[in-house]
C-alpha positions, 0 to 999 in steps of 0.5 A: 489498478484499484479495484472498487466494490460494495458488498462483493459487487464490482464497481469500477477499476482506476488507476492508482494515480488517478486515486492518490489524486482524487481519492482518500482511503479510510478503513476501520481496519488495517489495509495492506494493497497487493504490492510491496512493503515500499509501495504500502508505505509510500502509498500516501506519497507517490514518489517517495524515496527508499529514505522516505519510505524507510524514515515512516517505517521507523517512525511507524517502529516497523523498520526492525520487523522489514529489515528482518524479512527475506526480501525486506521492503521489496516483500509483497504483502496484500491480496488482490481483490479480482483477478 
C-alpha cells in the first residue's frame, strides 16, 4: 500500500499496483519505500528479474555496496509512513 499525505495530513492509501500504473514519483530527495533492496530497485519495473534488479544495481555502482550487506538484496531499507 502507498501511503499519500500533504503536510502530515493523511490522503488516501492505494496499492503499489494500481500506483506503478497510474502514478509517477518524483521527489527532490532520494526515496527508499519500506520493503527490500530488490523491491526499490525494480520498484519502476514490476516484475523484474533478480538479473534486472542486479544489472540496474551495477549500472547505478551500487551492486558492491548490496552484495556486502548481511541479507544483500533482500535488506530492507525504508520506514513506513503510517502504522
Amino acid at each position: 500500500m502507498v501511503a499519500f499525505s500533504i503536510s502530515g495530513i493523511l490522503l488516501c492509501f492505494i496499492s503499489w499496483s494500481i500506483f506503478n500504473k497510474v502514478g509517477a514519483l518524483r521527489a527532490q530527495e532520494p526515496v527508499l519505500f519500506a520493503a527490500d533492496i530488490h523491491a526499490n530497485i525494480g520498484f519502476g519495473t514490476p516484475g523484474a528479474s533478480e538479473e534486472e534488479v542486479r544489472e540496474a544495481a551495477r549500472a547505478a555502482n551500487a551492486a558492491i555496496f548490496i552484495e556486502r550487506l548481511p541479507e544483500g538484496y533482500h535488506t530492507q531499507v525504508g520506514f513506513l509512513l503510517c502504522s
